[in-house]
C-alpha positions in Angstrom: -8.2 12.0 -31.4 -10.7 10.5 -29.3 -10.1 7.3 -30.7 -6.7 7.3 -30.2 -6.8 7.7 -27.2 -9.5 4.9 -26.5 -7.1 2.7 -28.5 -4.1 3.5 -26.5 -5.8 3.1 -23.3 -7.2 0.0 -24.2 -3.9 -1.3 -25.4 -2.0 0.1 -22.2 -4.5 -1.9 -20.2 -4.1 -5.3 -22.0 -0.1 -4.9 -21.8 -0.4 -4.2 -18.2 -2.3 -7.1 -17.5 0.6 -9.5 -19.8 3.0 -7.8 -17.5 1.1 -7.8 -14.4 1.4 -11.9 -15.0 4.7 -12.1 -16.2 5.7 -10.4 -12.8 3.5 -12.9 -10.9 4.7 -16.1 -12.8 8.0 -15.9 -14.2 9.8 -12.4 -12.6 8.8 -14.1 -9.0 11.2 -17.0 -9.8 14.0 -14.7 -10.4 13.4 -11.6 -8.8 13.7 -10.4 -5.3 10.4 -9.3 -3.4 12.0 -5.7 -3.6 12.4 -5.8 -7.1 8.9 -7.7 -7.9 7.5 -4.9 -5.5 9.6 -1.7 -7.7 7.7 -4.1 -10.6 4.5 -4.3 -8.9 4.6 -0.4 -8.7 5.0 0.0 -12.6 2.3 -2.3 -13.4 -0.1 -0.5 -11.1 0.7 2.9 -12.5 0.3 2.0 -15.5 -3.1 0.3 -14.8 -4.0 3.6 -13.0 -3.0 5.7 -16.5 -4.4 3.6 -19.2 -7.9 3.9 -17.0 -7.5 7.7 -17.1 -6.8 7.6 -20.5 -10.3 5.3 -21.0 -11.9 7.9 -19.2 -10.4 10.9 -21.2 -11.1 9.6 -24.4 -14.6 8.3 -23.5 -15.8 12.0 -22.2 -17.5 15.0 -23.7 -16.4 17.1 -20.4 -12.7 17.9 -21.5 -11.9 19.9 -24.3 -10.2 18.5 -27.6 -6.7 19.8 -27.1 -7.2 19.4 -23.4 -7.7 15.7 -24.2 -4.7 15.8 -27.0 -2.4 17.6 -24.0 -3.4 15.0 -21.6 -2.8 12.0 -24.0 0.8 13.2 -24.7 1.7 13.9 -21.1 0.1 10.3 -19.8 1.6 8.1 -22.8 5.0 9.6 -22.1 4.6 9.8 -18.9 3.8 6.0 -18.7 6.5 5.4 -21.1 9.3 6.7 -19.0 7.5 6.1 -15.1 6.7 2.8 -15.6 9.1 1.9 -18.0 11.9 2.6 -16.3 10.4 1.0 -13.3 10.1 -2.1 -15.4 13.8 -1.8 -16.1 15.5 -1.2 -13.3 13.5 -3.9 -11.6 14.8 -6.6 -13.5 18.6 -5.1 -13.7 19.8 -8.0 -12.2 18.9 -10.3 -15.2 20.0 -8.3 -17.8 23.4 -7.6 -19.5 22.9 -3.8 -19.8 22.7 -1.5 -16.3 19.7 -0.1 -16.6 20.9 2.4 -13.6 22.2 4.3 -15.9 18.4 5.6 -17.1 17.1 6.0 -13.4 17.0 9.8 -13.7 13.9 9.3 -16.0 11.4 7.4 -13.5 11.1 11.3 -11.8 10.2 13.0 -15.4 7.9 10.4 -16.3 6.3 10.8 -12.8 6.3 14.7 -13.6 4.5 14.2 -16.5 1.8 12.4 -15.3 0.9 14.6 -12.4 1.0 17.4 -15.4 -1.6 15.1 -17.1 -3.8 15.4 -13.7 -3.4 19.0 -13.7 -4.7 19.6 -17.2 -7.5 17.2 -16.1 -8.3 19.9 -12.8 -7.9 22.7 -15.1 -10.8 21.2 -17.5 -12.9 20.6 -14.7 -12.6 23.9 -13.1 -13.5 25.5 -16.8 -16.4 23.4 -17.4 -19.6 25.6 -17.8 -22.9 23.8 -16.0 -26.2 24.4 -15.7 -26.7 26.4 -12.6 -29.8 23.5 -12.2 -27.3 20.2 -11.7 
């Protein structure tokens, strides 16, 4: 599992940068600063997410099916947060309404906050040496 994760975070990283660009180069032509900032947003979620999910893949401090919990919650909750975001900010240039799928940004966001909490949890059950 650990692995997995590692890969996906790795991955999620690489695809934010490819989209962080795409915003900055060819989005900025056609976009307007509201919707490169609501694009902006996604990318830098994302970026915050695929870190975390570095982080929980790359530690011994959180529990195996703390670490499989979190991986679900973040990946989905990346999926719909900033995917969304990435959607409705380019509306405008695209033949479907991507309105329609707004309700989703907030349960993406849910999810990832839930991610966070399983996170706080792990920490608060970790066992230390009375010594560090």
């Amino acid at each position: 599992m650990r692995k997995k994760i590692l890969i996906t975070g790795a991955i999620l990283g690489c695809l934010v940068v490819i989209l962080g660009a795409f915003g900055a180069h060819a989005l900025k032509k056609i976009l307007t600063v509201d919707q490169i900032s609501s694009f902006e947003t996604g990318v830098r979620y994302q970026m915050y997410h695929a870190l975390l999910l570095l982080f929980v893949g790359a530690t011994a401090f959180i529990s195996p099916k703390a670490q499989k919990l979190m991986y679900v919650f973040v990946l989905w909750g990346i999926v719909l947060f900033s995917g969304s975001i990435y959607l409705l900010a380019t509306n405008d240039v695209t033949p479907f309404n991507f309105k329609v799928i707004g309700f989703i940004t907030p349960i993406g966001g849910t999810l990832l906050i839930i991610g966070w909490i399983i996170l706080i949890v792990s920490f608060f059950k970790l066992k230390m040496d009375k010594t560090t």
